[in-house]
C-alpha positions, 0 to 999 in steps of 0.5 A: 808248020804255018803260025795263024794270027788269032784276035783275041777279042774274037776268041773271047766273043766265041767263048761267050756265044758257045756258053749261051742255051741254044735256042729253037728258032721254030715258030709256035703255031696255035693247033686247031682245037685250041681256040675252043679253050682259048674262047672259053677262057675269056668269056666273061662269066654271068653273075647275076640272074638279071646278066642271064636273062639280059644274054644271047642264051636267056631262054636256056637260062629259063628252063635251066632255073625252072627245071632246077627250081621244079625240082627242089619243090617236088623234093620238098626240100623246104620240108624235109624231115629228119629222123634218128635210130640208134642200132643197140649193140651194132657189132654183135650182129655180123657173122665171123668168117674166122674160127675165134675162140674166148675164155668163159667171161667172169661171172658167167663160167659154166660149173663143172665145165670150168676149163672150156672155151667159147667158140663165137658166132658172131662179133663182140665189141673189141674184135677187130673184126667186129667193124669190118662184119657190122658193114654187111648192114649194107645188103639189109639196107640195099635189100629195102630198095636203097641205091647206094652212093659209096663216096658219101656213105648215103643210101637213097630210096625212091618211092611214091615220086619222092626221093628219101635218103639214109646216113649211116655212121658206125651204128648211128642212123639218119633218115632224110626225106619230104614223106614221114609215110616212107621214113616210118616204113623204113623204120619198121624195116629197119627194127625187124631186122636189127633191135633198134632205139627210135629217138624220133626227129633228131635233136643230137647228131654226134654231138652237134645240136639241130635247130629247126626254125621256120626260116632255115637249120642251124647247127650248134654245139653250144652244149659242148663248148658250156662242158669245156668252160666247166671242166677247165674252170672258166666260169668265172673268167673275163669275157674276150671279144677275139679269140686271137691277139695278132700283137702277141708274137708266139715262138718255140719254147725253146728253154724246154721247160713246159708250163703244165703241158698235159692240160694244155694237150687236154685242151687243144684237144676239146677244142680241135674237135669243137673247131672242126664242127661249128665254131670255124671262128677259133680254127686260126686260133688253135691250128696255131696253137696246136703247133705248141703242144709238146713243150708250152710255154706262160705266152702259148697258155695265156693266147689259150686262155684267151680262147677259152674267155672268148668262148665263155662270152659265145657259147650260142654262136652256131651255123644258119642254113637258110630256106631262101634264097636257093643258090647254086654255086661252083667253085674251080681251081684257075689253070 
């Protein structure tokens, strides 16, 4: 057997080298389509219409913005009109496909024939089918010549050059459109097939107020937030001028005693809904406050209260869509 000398220092730097990643020592080479990306990620975008018609492309600038501004006005967007139906008892109308049956309601059993039972025909309020049935709506409404666009829940009808459209919710109907003629047609369609409510041009839409004026729309629930400052008794309360003080710092209660847990609930409820309508400006406040609500405590109420008074001294505040100028925005995430 013959002894071979090994050098340390040279094991120690083989140790080293075994222990680093391999690395791959193949050269990257761009592929032919990616040049494509690559120009289109830096071209500068046009922001204004002035870099438009100032660019190599400003004739299909042009006719892109007089095709889209052409539109618009054949639309009679500036003009539409907004009507409101309310379909009285929308769920006794759809056809079961099941066998149901229900006692004699109270005050209404059939003498001699006490120990009987309905057999029902249609939905009644409180089936759970009753829903599911009232959608078949969908064929009555398609059959008036509506397309249906089933992502928003929006039909849209096309008659005499101008398009008009119809929103549903539940039992809840909107009619959208430049021709009253049409909306007034669509109404009677509507009322020999279903006993409808005319509320004419809508006012109240789930429970937020249309302002019509003649620069633009708004949209309020002033209404609202004037009953949430009654029911918790906050008439009488200072005016605050921000809904949220950053300098109070808010944390877990954790001596899990709460301070009247319930209102504080009832609360954040009114208000969460009042958020996710019109009044974006408290939405911070009460995401935050929201986390809170199984075991409050004096901090968390009092930041609360300071929503309420906030609200007391902004009751009118509300969203204004404006007639002009017509922008046309896209939004995209960066890659």
């Amino acid at each position: 057997m013959t002894n071979v000398g090994v050098n340390p220092s040279s094991t120690s730097l083989t140790r080293e080298e075994s222990n680093e990643p391999r690395r791959s020592k193949r050269a990257r080479v761009v592929k032919d389509f990616e040049s494509d990306f690559v120009t289109y990620n830096i071209k500068d975008d046009l922001v204004t219409f002035k870099d438009a018609m100032a660019s190599l492309e400003a004739k299909q600038w042009k006719e892109a913005v007089k095709s889209e501004m052409d539109s618009i006005v054949s639309n009679g967007t500036w003009n539409l009109s907004i009507h409101q139906m309310d379909v009285k008892t929308a769920f006794l109308y759809g056809e079961l496909e099941e066998e149901i049956h229900m006692e004699q309601p109270e005050g209404f059993v059939v003498h001699g024939n006490e120990r009987q039972v309905c057999k029902l025909v249609k939905s009644l309020y409180g089936l759970k089918q009753a829903p599911k049935q009232w959608q078949k709506v969908d064929k009555t409404i398609l059959s008036f010549a509506f397309t249906v666009n089933e992502m928003i829940n929006i039909y849209t009808v096309r008659l005499k050059e101008m398009n008009n459209h119809l929103y549903l919710y539940v039992d809840d109907i909107l009619l959208i459109g430049s021709c009253v003629e049409i909306i007034i047609e669509t109404k009677s369609f509507l009322k020999n097939k279903f006993e409808m409510k005319d509320m004419g041009e809508a006012d109240v839409i789930l429970g937020i107020k249309l302002i019509r004026s003649t620069d633009g729309i708004a949209i309020s629930q002033s209404h609202y937030v004037e009953k949430i400052i009654e029911k918790f008794g906050y008439q009488n309360s200072r005016i605050a001028k921000m809904p949220y003080d950053s300098s109070v710092a808010l944390f877990k209660n954790e001596s899990g005693i709460s301070v009247t847990q319930l209102r504080y609930s009832q609360i954040i409820a009114s208000l969460q809904y009042l958020a996710n309508g019109t009044r974006l400006d408290i939405s911070f406040s009460i995401s935050k406050l929201a986390r809170y609500t199984s075991c409050p405590d004096r901090t968390h109420l009092g930041a609360l209260d300071r929503v309420l008074r906030y609200l007391k001294g902004t009751v009118s505040l509300a969203i204004h869509y404006g007639r002009f100028p017509v922008v046309l925005e896209g939004y995209m995430l960066a890659g």
